[in-house]
MARBA-296040 format. One record per residue (C-alpha): residue number from 1; residue in one letter; x, y, z. Coordinates in nm, 4 decimals. Layout:
! MARBA-296040
NODE   k r       px       py       pz
NODE NUM a        X        Y        Z
...
END
This chain:
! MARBA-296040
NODE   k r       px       py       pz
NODE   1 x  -2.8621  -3.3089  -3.1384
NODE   2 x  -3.0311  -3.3177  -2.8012
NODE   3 x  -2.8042  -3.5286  -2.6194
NODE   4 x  -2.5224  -3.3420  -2.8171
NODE   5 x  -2.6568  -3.0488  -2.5719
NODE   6 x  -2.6991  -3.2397  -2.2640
NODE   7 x  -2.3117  -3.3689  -2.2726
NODE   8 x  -2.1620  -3.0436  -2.3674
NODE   9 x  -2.3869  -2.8604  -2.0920
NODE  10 x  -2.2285  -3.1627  -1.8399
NODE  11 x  -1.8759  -3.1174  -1.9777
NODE  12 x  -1.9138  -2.7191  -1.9841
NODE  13 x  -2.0063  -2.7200  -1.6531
NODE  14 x  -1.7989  -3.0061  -1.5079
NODE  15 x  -1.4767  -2.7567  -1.6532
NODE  16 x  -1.6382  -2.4520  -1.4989
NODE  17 x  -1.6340  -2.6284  -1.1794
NODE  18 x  -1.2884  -2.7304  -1.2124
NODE  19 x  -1.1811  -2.4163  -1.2807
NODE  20 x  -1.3703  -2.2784  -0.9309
NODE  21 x  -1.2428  -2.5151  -0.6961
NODE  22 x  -0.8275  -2.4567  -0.8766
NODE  23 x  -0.9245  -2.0541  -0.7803
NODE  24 x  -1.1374  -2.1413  -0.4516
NODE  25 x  -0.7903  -2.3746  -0.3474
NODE  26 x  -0.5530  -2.0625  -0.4760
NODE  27 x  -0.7923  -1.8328  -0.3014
NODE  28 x  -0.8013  -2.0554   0.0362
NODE  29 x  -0.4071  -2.0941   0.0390
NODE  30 x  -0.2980  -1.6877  -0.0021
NODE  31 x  -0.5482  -1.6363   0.2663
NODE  32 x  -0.4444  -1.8824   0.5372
NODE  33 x  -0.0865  -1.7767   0.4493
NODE  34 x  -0.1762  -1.4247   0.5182
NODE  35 x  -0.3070  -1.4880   0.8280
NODE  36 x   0.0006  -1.6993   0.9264
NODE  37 x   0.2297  -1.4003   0.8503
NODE  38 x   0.0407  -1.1237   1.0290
NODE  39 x   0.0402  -1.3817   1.3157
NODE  40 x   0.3768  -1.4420   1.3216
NODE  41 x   0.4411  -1.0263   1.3126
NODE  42 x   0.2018  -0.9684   1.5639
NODE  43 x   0.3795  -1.2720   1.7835
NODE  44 x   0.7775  -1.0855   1.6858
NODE  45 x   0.6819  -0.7466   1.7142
NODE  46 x   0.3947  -0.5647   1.9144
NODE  47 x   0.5033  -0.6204   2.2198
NODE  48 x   0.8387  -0.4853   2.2011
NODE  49 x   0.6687  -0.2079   1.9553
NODE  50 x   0.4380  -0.1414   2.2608
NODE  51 x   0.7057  -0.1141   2.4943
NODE  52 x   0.9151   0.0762   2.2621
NODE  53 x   0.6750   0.3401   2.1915
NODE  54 x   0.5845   0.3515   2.6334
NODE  55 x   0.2578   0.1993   2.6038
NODE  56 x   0.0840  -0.0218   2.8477
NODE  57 x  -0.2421  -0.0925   2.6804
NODE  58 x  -0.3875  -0.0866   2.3350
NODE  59 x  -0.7493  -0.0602   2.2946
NODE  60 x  -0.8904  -0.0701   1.9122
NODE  61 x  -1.2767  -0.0177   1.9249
NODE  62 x  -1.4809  -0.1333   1.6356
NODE  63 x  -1.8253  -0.2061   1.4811
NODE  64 x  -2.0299  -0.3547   1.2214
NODE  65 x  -1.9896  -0.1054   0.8921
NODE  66 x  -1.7583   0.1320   1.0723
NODE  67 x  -1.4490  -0.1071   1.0850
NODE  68 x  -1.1482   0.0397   1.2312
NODE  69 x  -0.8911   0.0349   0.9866
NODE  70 x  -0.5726  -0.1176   1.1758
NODE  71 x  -0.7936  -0.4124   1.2269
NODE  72 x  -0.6539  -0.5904   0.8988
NODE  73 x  -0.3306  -0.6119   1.1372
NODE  74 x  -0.4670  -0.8961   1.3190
NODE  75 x  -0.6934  -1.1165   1.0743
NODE  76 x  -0.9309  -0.9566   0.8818
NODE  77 x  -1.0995  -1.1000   0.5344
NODE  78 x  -1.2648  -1.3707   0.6582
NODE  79 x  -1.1355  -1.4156   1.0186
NODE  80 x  -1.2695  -1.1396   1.1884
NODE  81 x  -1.6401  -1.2472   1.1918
NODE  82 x  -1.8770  -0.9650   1.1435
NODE  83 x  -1.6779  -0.6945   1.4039
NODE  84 x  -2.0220  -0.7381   1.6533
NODE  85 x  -2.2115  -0.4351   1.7281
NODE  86 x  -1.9196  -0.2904   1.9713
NODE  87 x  -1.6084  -0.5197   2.0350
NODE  88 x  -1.2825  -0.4087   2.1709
NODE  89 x  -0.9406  -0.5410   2.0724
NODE  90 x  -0.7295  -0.5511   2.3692
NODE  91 x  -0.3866  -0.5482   2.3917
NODE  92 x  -0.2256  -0.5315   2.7521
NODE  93 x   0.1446  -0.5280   2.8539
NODE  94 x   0.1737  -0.7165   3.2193
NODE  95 x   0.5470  -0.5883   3.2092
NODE  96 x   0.8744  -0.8374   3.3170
NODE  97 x   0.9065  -1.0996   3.1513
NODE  98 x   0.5393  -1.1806   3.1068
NODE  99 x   0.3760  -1.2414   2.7438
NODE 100 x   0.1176  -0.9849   2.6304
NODE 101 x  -0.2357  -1.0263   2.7072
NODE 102 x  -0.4550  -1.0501   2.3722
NODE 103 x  -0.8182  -1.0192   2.4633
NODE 104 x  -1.1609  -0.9796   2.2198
NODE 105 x  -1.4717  -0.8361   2.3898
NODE 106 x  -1.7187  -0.8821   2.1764
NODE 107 x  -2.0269  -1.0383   1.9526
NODE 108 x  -2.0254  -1.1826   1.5948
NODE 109 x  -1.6900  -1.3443   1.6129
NODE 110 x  -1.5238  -1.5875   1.4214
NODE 111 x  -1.3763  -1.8833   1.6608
NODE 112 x  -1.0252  -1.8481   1.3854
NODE 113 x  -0.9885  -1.5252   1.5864
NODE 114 x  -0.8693  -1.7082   1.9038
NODE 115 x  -0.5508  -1.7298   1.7180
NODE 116 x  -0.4650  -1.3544   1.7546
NODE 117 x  -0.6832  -1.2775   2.0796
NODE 118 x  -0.6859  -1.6430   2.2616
NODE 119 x  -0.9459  -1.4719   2.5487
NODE 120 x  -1.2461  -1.3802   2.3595
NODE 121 x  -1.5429  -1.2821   2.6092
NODE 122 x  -1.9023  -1.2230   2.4887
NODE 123 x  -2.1857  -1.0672   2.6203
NODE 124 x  -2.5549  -1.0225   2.5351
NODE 125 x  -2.8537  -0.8083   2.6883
NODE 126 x  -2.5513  -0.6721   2.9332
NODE 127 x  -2.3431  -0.4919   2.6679
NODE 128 x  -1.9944  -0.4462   2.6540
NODE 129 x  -1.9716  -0.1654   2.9096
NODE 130 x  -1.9400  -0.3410   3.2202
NODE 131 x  -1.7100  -0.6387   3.0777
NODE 132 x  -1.4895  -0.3372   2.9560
NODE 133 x  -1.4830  -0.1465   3.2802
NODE 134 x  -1.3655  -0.4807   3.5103
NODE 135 x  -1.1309  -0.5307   3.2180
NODE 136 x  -0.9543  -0.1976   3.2805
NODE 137 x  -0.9802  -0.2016   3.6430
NODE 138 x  -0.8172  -0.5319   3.7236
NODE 139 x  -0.5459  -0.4322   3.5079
NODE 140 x  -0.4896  -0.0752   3.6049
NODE 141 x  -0.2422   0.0414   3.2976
NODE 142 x  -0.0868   0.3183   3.2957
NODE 143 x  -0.1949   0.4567   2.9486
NODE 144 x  -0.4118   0.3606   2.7156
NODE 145 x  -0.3443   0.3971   2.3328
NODE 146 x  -0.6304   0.4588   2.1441
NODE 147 x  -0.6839   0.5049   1.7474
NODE 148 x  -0.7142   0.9064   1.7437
NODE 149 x  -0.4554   1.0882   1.5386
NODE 150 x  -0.4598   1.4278   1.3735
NODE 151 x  -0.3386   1.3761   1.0274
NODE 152 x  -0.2738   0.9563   1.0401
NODE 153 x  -0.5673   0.8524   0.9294
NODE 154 x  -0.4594   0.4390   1.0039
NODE 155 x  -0.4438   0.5546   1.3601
NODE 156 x  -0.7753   0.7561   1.3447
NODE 157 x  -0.9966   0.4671   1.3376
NODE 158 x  -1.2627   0.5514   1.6752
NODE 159 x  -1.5456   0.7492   1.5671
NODE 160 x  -1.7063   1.0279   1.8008
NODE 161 x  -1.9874   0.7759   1.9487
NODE 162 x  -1.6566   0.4646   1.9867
NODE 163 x  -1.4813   0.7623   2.1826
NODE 164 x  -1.7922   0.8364   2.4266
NODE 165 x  -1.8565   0.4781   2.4808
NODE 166 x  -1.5039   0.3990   2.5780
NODE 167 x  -1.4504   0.6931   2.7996
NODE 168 x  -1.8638   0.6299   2.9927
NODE 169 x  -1.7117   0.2383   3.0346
NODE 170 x  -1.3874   0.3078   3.1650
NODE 171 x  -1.4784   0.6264   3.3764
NODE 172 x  -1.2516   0.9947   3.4486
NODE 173 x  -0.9691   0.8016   3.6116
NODE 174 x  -0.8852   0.5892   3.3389
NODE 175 x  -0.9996   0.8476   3.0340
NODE 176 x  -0.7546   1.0782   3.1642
NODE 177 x  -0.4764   0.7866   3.0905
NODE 178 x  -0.5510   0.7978   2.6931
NODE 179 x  -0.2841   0.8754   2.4361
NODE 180 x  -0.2504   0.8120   2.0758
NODE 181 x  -0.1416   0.4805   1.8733
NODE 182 x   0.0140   0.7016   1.6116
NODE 183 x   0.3545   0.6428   1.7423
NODE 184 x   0.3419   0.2836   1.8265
NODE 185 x   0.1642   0.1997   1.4725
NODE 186 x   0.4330   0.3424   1.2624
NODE 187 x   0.6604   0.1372   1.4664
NODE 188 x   0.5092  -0.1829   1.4419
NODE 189 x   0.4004  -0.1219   1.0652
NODE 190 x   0.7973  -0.0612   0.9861
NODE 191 x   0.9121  -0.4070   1.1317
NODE 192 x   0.8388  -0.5858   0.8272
NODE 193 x   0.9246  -0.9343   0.8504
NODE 194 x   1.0723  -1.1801   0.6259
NODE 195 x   0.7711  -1.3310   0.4836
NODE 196 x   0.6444  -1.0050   0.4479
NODE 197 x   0.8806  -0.8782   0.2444
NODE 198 x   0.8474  -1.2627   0.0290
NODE 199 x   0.4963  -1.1518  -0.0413
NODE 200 x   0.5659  -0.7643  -0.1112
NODE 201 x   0.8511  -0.9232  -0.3685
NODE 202 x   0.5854  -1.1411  -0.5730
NODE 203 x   0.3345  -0.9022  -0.5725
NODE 204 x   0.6080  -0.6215  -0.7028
NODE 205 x   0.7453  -0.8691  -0.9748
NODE 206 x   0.3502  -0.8966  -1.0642
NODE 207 x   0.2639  -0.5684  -1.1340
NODE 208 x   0.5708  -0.4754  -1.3355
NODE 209 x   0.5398  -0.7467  -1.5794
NODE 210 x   0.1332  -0.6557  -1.6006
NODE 211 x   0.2506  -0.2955  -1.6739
NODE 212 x   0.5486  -0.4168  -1.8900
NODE 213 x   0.3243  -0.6179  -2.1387
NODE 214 x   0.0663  -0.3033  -2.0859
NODE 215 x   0.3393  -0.1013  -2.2882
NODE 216 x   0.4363  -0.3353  -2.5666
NODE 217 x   0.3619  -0.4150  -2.9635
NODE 218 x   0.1438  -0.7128  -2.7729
NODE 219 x  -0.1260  -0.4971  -2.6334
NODE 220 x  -0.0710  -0.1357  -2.8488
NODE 221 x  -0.1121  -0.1014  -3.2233
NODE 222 x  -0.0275   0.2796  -3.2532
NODE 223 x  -0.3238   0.4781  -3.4272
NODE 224 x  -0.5808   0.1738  -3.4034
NODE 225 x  -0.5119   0.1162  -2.9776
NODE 226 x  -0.6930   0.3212  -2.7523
NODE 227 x  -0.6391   0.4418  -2.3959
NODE 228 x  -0.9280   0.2163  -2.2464
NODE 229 x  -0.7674  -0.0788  -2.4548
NODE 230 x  -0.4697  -0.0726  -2.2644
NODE 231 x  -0.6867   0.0211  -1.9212
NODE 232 x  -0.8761  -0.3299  -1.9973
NODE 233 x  -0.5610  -0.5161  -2.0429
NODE 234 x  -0.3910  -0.4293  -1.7038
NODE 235 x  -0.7677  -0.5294  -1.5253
NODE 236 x  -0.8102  -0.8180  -1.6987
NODE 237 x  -0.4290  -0.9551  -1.6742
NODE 238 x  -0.5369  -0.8604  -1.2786
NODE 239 x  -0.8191  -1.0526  -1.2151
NODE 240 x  -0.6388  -1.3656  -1.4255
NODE 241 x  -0.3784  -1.3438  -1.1757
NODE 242 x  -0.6444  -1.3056  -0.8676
NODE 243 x  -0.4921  -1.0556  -0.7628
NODE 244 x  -0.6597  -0.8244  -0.4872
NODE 245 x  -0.8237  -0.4404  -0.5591
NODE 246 x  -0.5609  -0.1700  -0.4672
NODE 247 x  -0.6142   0.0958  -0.6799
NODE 248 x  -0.7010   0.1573  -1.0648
NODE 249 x  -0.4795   0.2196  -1.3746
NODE 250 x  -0.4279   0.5699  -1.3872
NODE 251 x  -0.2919   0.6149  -1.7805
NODE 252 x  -0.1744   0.9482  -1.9356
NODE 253 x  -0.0699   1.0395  -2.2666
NODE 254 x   0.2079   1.2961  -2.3131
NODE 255 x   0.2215   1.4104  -2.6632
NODE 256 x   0.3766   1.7392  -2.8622
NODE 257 x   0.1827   2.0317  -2.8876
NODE 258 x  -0.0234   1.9510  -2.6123
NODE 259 x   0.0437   2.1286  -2.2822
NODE 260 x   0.0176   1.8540  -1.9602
NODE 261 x  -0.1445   1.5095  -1.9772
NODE 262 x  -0.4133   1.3570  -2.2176
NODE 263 x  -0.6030   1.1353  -1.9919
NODE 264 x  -0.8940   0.8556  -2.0670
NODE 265 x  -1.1754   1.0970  -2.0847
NODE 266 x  -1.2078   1.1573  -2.4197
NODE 267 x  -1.0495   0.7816  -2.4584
NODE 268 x  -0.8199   0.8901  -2.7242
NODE 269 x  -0.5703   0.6742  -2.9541
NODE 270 x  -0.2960   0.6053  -2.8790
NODE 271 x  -0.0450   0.7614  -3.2015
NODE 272 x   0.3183   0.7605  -3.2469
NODE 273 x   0.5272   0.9733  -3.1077
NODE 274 x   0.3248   0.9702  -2.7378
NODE 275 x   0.5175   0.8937  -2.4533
NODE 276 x   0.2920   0.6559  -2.2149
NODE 277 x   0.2278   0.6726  -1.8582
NODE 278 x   0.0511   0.4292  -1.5911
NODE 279 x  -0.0006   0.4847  -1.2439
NODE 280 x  -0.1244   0.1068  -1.1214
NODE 281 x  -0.0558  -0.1406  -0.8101
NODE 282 x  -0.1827  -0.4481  -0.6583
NODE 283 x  -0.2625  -0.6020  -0.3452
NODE 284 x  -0.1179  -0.9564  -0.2989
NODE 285 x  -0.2591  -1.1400   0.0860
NODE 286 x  -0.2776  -0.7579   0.2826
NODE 287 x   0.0611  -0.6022   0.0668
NODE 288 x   0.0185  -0.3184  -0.1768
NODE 289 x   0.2775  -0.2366  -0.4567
NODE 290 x   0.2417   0.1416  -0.6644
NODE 291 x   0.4196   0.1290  -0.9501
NODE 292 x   0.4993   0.3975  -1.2633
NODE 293 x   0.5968   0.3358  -1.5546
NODE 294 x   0.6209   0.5347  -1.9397
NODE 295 x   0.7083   0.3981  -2.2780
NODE 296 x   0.7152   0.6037  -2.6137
NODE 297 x   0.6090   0.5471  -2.9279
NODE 298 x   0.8306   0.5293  -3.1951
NODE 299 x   0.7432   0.6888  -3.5754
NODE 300 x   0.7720   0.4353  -3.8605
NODE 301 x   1.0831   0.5801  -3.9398
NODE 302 x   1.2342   0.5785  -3.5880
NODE 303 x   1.4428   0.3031  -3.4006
NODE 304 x   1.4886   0.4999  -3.1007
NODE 305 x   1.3294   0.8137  -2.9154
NODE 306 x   1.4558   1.1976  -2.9837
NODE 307 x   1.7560   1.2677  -2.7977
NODE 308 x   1.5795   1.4978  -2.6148
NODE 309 x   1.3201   1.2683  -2.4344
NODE 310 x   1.6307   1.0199  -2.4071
NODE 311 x   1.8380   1.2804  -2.2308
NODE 312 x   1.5412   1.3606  -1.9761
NODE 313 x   1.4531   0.9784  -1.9298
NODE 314 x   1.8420   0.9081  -1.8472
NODE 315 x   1.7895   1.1908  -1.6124
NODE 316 x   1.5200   1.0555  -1.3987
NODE 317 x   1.7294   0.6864  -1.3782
NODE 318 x   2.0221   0.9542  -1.2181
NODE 319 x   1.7591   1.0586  -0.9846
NODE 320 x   1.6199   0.6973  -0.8999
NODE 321 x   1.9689   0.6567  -0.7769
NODE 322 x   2.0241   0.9535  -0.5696
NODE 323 x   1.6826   0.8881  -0.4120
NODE 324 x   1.7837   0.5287  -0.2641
NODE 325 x   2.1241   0.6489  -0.1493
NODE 326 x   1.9618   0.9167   0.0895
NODE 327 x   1.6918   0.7301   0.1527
NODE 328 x   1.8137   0.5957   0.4812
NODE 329 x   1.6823   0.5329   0.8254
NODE 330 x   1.7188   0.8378   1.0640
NODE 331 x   1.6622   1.1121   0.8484
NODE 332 x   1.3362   1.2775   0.8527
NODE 333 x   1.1459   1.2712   0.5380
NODE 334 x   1.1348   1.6299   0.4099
NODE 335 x   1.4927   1.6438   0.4517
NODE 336 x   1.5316   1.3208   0.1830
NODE 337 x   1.2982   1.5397  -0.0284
NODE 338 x   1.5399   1.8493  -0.0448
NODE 339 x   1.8853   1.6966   0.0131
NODE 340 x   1.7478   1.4377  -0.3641
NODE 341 x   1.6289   1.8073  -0.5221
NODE 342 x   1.9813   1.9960  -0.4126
NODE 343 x   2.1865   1.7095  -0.5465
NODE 344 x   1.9763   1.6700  -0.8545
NODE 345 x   1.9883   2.0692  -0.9596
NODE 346 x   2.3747   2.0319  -0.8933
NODE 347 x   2.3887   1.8242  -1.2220
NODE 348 x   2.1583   2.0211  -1.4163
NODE 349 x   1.8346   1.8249  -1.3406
NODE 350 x   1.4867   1.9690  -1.2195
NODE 351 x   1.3396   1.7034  -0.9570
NODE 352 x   1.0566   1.6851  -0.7943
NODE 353 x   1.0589   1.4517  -0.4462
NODE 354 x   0.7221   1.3278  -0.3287
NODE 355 x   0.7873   0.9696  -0.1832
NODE 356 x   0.5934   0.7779   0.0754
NODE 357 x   0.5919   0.4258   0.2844
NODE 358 x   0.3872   0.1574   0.1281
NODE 359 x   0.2667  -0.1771   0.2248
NODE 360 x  -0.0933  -0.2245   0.4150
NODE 361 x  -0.1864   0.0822   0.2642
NODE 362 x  -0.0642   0.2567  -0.1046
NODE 363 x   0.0121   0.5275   0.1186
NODE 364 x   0.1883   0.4172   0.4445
NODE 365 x   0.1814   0.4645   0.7935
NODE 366 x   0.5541   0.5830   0.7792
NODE 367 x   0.7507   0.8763   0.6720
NODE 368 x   0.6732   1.0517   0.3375
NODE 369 x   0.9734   1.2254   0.1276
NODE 370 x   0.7411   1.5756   0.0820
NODE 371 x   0.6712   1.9435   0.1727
NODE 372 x   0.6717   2.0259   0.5394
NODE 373 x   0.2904   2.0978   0.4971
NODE 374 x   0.1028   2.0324   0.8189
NODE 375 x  -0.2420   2.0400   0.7149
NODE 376 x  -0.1808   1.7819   0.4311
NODE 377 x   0.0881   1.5123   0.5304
NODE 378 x   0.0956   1.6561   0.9015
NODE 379 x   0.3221   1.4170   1.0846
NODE 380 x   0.4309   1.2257   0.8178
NODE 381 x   0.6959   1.4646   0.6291
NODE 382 x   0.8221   1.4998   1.0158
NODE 383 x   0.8662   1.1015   1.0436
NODE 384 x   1.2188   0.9663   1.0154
NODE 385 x   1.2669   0.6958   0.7958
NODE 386 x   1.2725   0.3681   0.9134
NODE 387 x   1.5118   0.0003   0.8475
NODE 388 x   1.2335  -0.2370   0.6724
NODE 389 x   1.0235  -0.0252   0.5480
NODE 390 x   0.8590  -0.0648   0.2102
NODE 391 x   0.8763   0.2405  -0.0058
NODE 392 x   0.7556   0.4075  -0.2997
NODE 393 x   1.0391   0.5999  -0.4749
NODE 394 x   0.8571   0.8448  -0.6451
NODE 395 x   0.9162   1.1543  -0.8353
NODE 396 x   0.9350   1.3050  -1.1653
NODE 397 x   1.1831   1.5200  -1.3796
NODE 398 x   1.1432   1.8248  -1.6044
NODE 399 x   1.2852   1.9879  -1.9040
NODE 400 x   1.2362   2.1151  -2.2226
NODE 401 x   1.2608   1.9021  -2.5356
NODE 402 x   1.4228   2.0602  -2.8418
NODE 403 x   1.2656   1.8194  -3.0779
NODE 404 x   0.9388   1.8554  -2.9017
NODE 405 x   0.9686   2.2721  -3.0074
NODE 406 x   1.1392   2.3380  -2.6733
NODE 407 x   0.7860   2.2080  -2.4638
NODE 408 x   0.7861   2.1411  -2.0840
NODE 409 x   0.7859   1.7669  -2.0787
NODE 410 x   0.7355   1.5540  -1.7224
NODE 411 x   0.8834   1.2571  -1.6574
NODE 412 x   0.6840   1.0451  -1.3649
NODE 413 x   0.8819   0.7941  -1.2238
NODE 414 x   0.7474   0.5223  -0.9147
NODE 415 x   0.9472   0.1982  -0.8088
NODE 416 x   0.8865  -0.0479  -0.5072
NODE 417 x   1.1848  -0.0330  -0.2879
NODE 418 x   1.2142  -0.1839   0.0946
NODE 419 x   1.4779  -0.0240   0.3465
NODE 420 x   1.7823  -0.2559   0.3910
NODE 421 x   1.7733  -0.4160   0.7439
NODE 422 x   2.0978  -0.2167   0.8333
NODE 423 x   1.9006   0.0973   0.7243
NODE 424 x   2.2014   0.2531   0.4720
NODE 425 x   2.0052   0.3063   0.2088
NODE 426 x   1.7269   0.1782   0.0070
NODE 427 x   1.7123  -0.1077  -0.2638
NODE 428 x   1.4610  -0.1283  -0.5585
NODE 429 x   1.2552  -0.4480  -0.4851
NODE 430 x   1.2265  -0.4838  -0.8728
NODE 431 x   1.4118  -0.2686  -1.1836
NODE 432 x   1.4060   0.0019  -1.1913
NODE 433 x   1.3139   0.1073  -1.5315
NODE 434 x   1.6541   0.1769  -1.6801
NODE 435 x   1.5094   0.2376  -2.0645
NODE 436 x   1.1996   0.4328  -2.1873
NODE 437 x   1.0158   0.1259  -2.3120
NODE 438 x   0.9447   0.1557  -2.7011
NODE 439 x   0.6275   0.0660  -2.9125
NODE 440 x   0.7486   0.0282  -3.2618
NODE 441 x   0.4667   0.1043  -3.5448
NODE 442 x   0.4357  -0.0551  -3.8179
END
């Protein structure tokens, strides 16, 4: 029995080892592709982006613990090193027909980085100051772009202290040159490249077959399946795929009788005649997908849902449609958001636009399809939309359901979509959702 033990402890962990170096190879391969791909963009784009958007140089300061957030634009997870005490990122436009000047000045870095900034200078008991100020002066650019931006918070990355430094280093003459990034990020976030876009694809085709399963006879069992229960499914089906964090399963239960959503803190069970609702996305190598999807759940006796939740469901695939035909590049985003809700009430339909960019971030650096509200999306509802782009198309319907006693019921609807490269309209990147999914009961 002993040596039984010893050779299924071996074999145990010979598999387990096995399985770790299948994941660590899986692991090793996304990441060096992701690196590839937001080397190539960088390589395409951020010049022209720079000169595009009139700036000369592009300073990003970061540190240890306080990482600026655009910084998973050039490397990041791994490559980076450990972002030094204070390092700038330099980017500097020598104008003609000259290549742009990549530069790192900093400690703690990772010799991979040469690959985005091929000059990397360090410094010790010195500090950075002085290595920043000859930088500068040689170069004498016009204006600076910093990461400082009202309301965007991927171009808000430089603290208060990060700000003092820089301007001490580079002294009044140059501090009076600084402007904001905002303007040249969103443009260099909207060029989305091809591979890109491959990734963004996968990672789309991912989470709606996670979410698909999610809302199925396979995973519910209506009266014995539980909101959690289906919460555990989508994280476990996420890690098996090794996929990245990007944001939780938000799931809601809709149900007759009860006014708005039943969410999972009372972790209730899931009974028939609930219509289903999940809020979830992943990140695949640096690309973010935000997905929503709703099923219902049929009675014993039923083979399809009361006309009345049809009716609205059919209404919100109308709307889907209307949203990608004005979603074009040009037009600013709170126009998109009331031209969709005009269009929509013209055929009897209650809509509600709130729409944003997607990609890096679950909420983009990019126009957003919502109120003209400056203190909460600030530029962004002002932002036209862009060719490229990746979107989230979503919104939600009202109306009252006869069968449901004449309630209020919401329909939430959220697809992945990417501007086509002539920037006519949009495309859904996967679906849409054309049917409310059922769950039969048995």
């Amino acid at each position: 029995m002993k040596y039984r033990w010893i050779i299924l402890f071996c074999f145990t962990n010979a598999f387990a080892q096995d399985l770790d170096d299948q994941w660590n190879t899986k692991a090793l391969q996304r990441l060096m592709h992701e690196w590839n791909v937001k080397l190539e963009k960088m390589e395409l784009h951020l010049q022209n982006s720079m000169r595009r958007s009139g700036v000369d140089m592009w300073i990003i300061m970061s540190r240890e613990f306080n990482v600026d957030p655009i910084l998973q634009m050039f490397g990041d997870y791994g490559i980076s090193g450990w972002y030094g005490h204070r390092n700038a990122y330099i980017f500097f436009d020598p104008g003609k027909n000259k290549p742009l000047e990549r530069t790192l000045i900093g400690t703690h870095q990772s010799g991979r980085m040469r690959d985005f900034f091929p000059t990397i200078i360090s410094y010790g008991q010195e500090g950075l100051k002085p290595h920043l100020s000859k930088y500068i002066d040689k170069r004498n650019p016009k204006n600076i772009a910093i990461n400082r931006s009202r309301t965007v918070s991927m171009s808000d990355g430089i603290t208060v202290e990060m700000l003092a430094f820089l301007e001490d280093a580079i002294g009044p003459k140059y501090s009076s040159r600084l402007t904001s990034s905002q303007d040249l990020i969103f443009d260099y976030i909207s060029h989305r490249t091809p591979a890109e876009l491959a990734i963004e694809t996968d990672a789309s085709h991912r989470t709606w077959f996670i979410l698909r399963r999610a809302f199925s006879n396979e995973v519910v069992t209506p009266g014995k399946t539980k909101l959690m229960d289906i919460y555990g499914f989508i994280l476990q089906e996420w890690q098996n795929q090794d996929l990245e964090f990007n944001f939780s399963p938000g799931i809601t239960i809709y149900r007759k009788g009860v006014k708005g959503g039943i969410d999972d803190t009372m972790n209730p069970l899931v009974e028939p005649g609930d219509i289903l609702h999940v809020d979830f996305g992943v990140r695949l190598m640096g690309l973010v997908t935000d997905q929503q999807h709703v099923a219902y759940v049929l009675h014993k006796n039923e083979n399809e849902p009361p006309k009345g939740l049809k009716k609205l469901f059919d209404q919100s695939v109308i709307v889907g449609d209307l949203f990608v035909e004005e979603l074009k590049a040009g037009v600013i985003g709170t126009d998109v958001k009331t031209i969709i809700e005009k269009r929509a009430m013209k055929q009897g339909i209650k809509a509600s636009i709130y729409g944003h960019t997607q990609g890096n971030w679950v909420h983009g650096a990019g126009a957003r399809t919502v109120f003209d509200w400056p203190d909460r999306y600030g530029d962004f509802a002002r932002e036209p939309v862009r060719a490229n782009e990746f979107w989230s198309i979503e919104y939600n319907v009202q109306g009252r359901v006869s069968e449901w006693n004449n309630q209020t019921v919401t329909i939430p609807r959220e697809e992945d979509a990417v501007i086509e490269s002539d920037g006519s309209r949009a495309r859904f990147i996967v679906g849409p959702q054309k049917e409310l999914w059922l769950i039969k009961s048995n």
